[in-house]
N, C-alpha and C positions, 0 to 999 in steps of 0.2 A: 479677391481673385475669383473670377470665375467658373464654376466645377466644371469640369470637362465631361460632356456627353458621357452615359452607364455604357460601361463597356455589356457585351454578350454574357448571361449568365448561364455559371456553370454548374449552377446547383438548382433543384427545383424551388418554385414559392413555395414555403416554409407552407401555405396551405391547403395545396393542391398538394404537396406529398405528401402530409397525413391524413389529408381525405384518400389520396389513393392507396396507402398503406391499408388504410382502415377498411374501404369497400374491398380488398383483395385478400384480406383475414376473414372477413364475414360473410365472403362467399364461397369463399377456396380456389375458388377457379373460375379464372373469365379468359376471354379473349380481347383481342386489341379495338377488335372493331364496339366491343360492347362496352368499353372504356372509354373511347373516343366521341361515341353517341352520348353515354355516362356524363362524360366532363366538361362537353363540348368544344375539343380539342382536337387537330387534326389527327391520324391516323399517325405521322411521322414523330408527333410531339408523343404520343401514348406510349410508343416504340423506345423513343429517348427517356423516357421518365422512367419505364420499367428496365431498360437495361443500366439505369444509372443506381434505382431499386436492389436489381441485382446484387450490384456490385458491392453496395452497403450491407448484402445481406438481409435488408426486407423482405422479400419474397424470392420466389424460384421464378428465372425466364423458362418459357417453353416456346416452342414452337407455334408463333401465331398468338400467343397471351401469354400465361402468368398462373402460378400457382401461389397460395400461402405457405410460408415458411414455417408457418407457427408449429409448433413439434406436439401441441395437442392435437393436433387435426388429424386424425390416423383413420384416412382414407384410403380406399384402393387409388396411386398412384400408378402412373406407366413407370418403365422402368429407366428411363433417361431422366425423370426428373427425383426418382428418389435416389439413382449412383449421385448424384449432388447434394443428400440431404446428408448429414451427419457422418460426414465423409472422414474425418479423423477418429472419430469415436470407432466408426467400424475400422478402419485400421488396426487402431490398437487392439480391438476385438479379436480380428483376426489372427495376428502375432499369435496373443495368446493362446485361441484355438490350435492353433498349428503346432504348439506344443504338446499337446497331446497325442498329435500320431505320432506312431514309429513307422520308420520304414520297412518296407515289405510288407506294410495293412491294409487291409481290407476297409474300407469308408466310402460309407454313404453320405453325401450332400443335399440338402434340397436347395429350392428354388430363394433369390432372394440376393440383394447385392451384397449383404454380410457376409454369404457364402460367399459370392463372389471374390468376396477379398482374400477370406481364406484361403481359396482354392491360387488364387495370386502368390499368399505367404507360403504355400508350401513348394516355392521352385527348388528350396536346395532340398530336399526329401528326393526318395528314390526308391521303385519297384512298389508303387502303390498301384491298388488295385482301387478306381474309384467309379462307384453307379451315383448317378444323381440325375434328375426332372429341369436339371437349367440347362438350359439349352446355349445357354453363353459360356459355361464352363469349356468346352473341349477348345475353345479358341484362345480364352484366356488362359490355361494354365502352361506352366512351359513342359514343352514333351518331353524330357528329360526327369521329372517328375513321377511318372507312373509306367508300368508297366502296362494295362489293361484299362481302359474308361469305357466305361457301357453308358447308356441313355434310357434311361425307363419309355416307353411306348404310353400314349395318349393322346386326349383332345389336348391342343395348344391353346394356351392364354397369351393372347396376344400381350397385354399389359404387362405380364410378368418374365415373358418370352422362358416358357417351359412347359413343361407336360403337365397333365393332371389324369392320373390312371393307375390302374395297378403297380404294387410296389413286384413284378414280375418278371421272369425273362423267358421264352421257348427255344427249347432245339432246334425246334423243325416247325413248318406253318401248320397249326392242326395239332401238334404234341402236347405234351402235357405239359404244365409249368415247372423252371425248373425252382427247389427251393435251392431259397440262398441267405445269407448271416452276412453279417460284417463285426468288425472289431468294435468300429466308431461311427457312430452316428452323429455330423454334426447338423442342428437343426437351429434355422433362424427363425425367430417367430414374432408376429405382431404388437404382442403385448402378453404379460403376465400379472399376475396378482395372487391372493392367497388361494383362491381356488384351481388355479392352473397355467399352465398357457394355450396362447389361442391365435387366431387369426382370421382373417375376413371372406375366407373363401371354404364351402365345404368341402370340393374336390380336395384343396390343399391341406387342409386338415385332413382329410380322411390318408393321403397317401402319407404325408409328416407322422402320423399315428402309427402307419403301417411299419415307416423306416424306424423308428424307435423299436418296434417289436420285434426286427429282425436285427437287432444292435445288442453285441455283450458291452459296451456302454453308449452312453450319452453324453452329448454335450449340448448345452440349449445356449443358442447365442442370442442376446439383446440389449441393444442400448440405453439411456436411462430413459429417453424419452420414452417407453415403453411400459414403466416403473405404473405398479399401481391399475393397472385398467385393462380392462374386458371387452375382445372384439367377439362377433358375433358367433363363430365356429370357435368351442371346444379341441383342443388339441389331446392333450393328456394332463393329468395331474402333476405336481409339483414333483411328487417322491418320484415319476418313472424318469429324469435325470437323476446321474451322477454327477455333473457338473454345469454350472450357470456361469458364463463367462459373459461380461460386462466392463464397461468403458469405466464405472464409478462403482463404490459400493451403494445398494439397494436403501430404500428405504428402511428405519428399525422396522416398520410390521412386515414388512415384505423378507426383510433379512430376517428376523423370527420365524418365520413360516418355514423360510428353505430349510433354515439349520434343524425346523422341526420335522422336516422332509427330509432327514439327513443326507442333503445336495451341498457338494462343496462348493463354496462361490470362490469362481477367480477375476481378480480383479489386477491393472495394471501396476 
């Protein structure tokens, strides 16, 4: 009997998707046009192959191209495309975190879609008083939640869409700064290992440093992808948390270090 003409396929040639897996991990980031020249493929085929990509979780769609998914790759990211990276791990992140306030506290958040979620978990909380540099928080949280949210003043990072500037507030234009404490500091950060945590931007570091010092605690939020490694700005040392909240338990060297930083790890 005769085979009946290939239907339309719905998956890519087995080798043109691991070439294209493979050139969008070892670049980090391309565009469609530079994919299309790349593979000699139209414009519309590059479009189809990355959103089918997507979907399997090979890589991140952006706007116009693609990012690597791979969870070593711990580049500065815009922030639409990392609210899509590890998007369960910070959940459970957050829960956690969110146990930690009481209601009627004082907390500082910084920049960073971990907080983001946080600041998501804490809708049933009530009369919080919250400062934070992310400039996505006041939209995302439910108003019901807080009593008071201030926004730190600074240069804007487009990428991370928040401030980067004094951990400060004034009275009056010209007045003096006023000082200010919180209860809880929750702080998301890029990466940690034995010497500390850290992260990619100095501005960001320097203000995350600030919000720790004006905190009677800490909380340091990071997922495992994070586990083990060293971005380019110093944040603070391991001992200045009180607690390490995490989607999994740490590595043993890395869980040695905390517990010798007497930092209580919470885990789900």
């Amino acid at each position: 009997m005769e085979a009946s003409a290939p239907t339309h396929r719905r998956r890519l040639p087995a080798g043109r998707k691991a070439d294209l897996a493979t050139y969008v991990e070892q670049t980090g980031q391309v565009t469609v046009g530079d994919l299309a020249t790349h593979f000699e493929v139209s414009i519309d085929t590059i479009r189809r192959d990355l959103d089918q990509l997507d979907r399997e979780g090979v890589l991140i769609r952006t706007h116009g191209g693609a990012v690597s998914a791979a969870s070593g790759q711990l580049k500065d990211r815009a922030l639409d495309v990392r609210l899509r990276m590890q998007t369960e791990e910070k959940e459970r992140i957050a829960r956690l975190a969110s146990n930690l306030v009481e209601d009627g506290s004082v907390i500082m958040l910084n920049a960073g879609t971990t907080t983001l979620a946080v600041a998501r978990a804490l809708r049933n909380h009530r009369d919080l008083t919250i400062a934070t540099n992310n400039l996505r928080i006041p939209a995302e949280i439910a108003p019901s939640a807080f009593r008071d949210l201030y926004v730190f003043g600074g240069a804007v990072r487009a990428i991370t869409q928040a401030t980067t500037g004094p951990v400060t507030f004034t009275m009056t234009p010209g007045g003096p700064d006023v000082d200010i404490r919180c209860d809880l500091a929750i702080i998301a950060v890029g990466a940690v290992d034995e010497s500390g945590y850290s992260t990619s931007n100095l501005g960001d570091a320097a203000m995350m440093s600030e919000m720790i010092q004006r905190a009677d605690r800490t909380a340091i939020l990071a997922d495992s992808s994070k586990f083990d490694r060293r971005l380019f700005a110093q944040v603070t040392g391991l001992e200045r948390a009180d607690f390490f909240v995490t989607n999994t338990p740490p590595t043993p060297r890395l869980l040695a270090a905390l517990a010798q930083a007497d930092v209580e790890v919470i885990t789900p």
